[in-house]
Backbone as a ProteinNet text record, in pm:
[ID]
protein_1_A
[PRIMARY]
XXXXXXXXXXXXXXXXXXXXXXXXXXXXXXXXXXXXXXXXXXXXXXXXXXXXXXXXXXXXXXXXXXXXXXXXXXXXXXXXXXXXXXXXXXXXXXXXXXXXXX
[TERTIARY]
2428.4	2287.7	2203.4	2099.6	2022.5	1911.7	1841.4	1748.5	1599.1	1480.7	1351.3	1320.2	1254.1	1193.8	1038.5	1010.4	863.8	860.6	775	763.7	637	589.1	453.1	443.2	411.4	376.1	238	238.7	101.1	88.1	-30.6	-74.9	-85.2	33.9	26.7	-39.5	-86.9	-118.9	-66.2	72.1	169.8	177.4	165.1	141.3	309.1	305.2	431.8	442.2	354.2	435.5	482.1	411.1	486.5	375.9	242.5	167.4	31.6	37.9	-56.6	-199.8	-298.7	-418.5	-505.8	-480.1	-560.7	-666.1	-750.9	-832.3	-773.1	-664.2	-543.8	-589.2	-435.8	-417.1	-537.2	-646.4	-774.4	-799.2	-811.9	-907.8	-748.7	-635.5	-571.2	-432.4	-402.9	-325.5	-178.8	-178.4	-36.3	-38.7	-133.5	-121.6	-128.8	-186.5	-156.3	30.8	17.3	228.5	266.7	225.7	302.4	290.8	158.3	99.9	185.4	173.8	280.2	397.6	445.7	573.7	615	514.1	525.4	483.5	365.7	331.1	413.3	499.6	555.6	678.6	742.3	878	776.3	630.4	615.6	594.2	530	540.4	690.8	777	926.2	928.6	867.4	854.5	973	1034.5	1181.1	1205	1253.5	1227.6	1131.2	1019.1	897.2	1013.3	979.5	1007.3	818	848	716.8	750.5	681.2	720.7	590.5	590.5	484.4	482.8	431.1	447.8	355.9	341.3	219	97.1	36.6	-99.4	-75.7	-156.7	-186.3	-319.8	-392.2	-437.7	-558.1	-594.6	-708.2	-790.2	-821.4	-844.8	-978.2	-1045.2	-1225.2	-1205.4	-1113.3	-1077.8	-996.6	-933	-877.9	-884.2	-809.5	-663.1	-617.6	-525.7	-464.7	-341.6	-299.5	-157.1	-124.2	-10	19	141.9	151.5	237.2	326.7	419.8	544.6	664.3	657.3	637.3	494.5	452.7	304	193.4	242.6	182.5	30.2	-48.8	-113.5	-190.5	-287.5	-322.9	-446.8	-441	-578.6	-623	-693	-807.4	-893.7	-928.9	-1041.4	-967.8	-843.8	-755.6	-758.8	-825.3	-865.4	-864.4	-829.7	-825.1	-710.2	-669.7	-567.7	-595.3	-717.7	-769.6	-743.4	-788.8	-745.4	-553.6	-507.1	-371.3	-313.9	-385.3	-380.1	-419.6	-507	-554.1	-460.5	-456.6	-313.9	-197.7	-178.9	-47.6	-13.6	-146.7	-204.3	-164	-236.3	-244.4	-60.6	-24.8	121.4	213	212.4	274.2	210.6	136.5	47.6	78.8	134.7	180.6	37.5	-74.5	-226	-235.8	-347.8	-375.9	-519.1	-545.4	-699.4	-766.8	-890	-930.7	-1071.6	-1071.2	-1186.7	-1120.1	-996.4	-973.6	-882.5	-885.8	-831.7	-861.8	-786.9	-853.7	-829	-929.7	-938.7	-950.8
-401.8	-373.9	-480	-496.3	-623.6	-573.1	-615.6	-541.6	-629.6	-593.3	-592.4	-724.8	-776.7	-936.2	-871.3	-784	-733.2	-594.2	-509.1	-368.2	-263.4	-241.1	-202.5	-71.6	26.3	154.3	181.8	294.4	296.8	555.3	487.7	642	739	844.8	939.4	1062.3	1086.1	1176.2	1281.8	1288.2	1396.1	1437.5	1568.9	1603.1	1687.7	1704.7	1815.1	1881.9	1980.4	2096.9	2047.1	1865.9	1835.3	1822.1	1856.2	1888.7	1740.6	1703.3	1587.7	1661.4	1654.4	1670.5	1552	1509.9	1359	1303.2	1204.6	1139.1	1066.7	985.3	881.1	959	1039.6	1134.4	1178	1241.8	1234.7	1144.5	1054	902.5	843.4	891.2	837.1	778.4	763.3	658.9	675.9	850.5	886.1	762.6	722.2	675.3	543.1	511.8	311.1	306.3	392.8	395.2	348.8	418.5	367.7	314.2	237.1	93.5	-6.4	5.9	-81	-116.3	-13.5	-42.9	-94.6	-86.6	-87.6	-262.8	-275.1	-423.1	-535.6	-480.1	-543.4	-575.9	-492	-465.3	-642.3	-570.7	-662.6	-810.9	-865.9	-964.4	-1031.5	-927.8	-1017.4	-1031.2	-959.2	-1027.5	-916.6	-1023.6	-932.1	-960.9	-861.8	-858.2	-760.4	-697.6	-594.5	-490.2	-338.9	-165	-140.8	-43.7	43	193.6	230.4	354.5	413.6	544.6	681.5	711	729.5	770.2	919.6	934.4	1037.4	983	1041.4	999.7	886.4	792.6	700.1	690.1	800.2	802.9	695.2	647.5	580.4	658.4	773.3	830.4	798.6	757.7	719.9	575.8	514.2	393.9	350.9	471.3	449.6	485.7	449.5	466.2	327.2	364	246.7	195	73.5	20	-93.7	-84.6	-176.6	-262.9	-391.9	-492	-519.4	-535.2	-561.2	-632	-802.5	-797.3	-875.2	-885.5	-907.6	-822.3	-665.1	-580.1	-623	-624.4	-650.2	-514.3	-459.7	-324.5	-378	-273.8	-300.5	-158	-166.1	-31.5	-16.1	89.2	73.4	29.9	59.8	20.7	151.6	92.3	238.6	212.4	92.9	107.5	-91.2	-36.6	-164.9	-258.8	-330.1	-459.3	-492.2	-384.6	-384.4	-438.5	-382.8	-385	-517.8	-580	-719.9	-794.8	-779.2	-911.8	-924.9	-827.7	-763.6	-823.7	-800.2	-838.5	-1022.5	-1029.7	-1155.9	-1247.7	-1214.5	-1234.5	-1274.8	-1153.9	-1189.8	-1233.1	-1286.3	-1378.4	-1542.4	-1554.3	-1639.4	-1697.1	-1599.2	-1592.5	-1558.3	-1530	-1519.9	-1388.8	-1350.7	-1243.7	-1165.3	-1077.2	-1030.9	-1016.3	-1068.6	-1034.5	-964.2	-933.8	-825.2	-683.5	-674.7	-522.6	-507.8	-598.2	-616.9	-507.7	-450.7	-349.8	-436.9	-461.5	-495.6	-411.3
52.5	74.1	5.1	25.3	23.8	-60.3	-134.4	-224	-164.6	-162.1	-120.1	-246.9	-197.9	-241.2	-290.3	-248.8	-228.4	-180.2	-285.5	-315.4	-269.2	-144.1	-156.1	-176.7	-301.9	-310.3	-306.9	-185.3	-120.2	-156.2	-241.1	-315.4	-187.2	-200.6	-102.4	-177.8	-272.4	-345.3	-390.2	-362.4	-425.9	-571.4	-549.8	-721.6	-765	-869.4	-919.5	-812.3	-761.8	-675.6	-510.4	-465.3	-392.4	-288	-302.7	-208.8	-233	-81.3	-126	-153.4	-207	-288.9	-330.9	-346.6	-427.3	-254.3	-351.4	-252.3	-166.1	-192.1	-109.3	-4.5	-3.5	125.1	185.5	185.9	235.8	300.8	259.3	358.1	446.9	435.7	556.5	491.1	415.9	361.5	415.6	480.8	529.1	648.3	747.6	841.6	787.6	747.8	666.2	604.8	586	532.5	699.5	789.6	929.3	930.6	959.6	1003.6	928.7	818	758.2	785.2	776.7	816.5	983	1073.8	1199.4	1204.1	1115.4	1117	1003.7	961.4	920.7	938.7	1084.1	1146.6	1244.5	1304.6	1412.9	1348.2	1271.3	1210.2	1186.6	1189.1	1113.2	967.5	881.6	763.2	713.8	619.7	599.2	439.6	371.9	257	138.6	268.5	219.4	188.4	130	154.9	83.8	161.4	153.4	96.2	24.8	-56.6	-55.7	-42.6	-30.4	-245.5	-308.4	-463.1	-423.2	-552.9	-615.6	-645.4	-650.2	-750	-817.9	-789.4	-911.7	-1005.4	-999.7	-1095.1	-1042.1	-960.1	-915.6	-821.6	-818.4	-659.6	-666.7	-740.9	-695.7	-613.7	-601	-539.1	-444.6	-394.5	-303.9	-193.7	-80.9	-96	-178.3	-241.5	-326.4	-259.8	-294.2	-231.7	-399.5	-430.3	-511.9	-447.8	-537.8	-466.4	-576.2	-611	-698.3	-626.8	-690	-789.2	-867.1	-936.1	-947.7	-1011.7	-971.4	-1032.2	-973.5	-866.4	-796.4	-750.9	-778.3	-718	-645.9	-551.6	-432.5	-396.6	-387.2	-421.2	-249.2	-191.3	-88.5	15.3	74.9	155.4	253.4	343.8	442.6	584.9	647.8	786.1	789.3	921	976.2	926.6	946.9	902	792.7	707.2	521.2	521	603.9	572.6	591.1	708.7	799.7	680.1	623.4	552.9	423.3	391	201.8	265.4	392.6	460.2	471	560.5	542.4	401.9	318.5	164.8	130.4	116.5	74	161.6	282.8	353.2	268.7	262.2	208.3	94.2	-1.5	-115.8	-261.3	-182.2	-221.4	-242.6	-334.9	-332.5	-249.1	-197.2	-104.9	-199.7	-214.9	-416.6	-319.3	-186.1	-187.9	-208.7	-195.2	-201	-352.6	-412.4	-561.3	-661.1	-726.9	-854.3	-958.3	-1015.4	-1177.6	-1301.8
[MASK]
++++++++++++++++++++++++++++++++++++++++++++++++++++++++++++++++++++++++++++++++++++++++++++++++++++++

C-alpha cells in the first residue's frame, strides 16, 4: 500500500456522540468531501486522501479544510470554486492565501 504525499482533512463536525452539529456540516462541507474527491480522481492528481474529522474547533470560519503536510488551514471554504482554487494552489505547490486561516 502506498501512503498519501498529501492529507486534506475537511471539518465534518462530528462530535463524541457521532452526530454532525457544528457550523462545517451546516454550510455544506459533507458535499465539498465529494467534490473533492471526485475532482481530484478527475484532475489525476495522485497522491491526495481526503478525510471527514470532527470539529475543529474553528466553526465561526468555516467550513474548514486543512492540508498536511504544511499544516496549512483554510477557513470559508463553501462552494466548488473554493475547492478549485485550494486544489489549484496545491498542484501549484502555493498556498490560496484568500481562504487562508491565520
Amino acid at each position: 500500500m502506498e501512503l498519501s504525499n498529501t492529507h486534506l482533512l475537511v471539518c465534518a463536525s462530528f462530535r463524541l456522540a457521532g452526530t454532525p452539529q457544528g457550523v462545517c456540516h451546516k454550510k455544506g462541507s459533507g458535499s465539498l468531501l465529494a467534490y473533492l474527491e471526485s475532482e481530484i480522481s478527475d484532475r489525476g492528481i495522485e497522491g491526495i486522501s481526503v478525510t471527514a474529522t470532527g470539529c475543529l474547533k474553528e466553526c465561526e470560519r468555516g467550513p474548514v479544510l486543512v492540508v498536511h503536510p504544511g499544516n496549512t488551514w483554510y477557513g470559508g471554504v463553501a462552494s466548488e470554486g473554493d475547492v478549485d482554487q485550494i486544489l489549484d494552489a496545491i498542484e501549484a505547490g502555493t498556498i490560496a492565501e484568500k481562504y487562508r486561516l491565520v
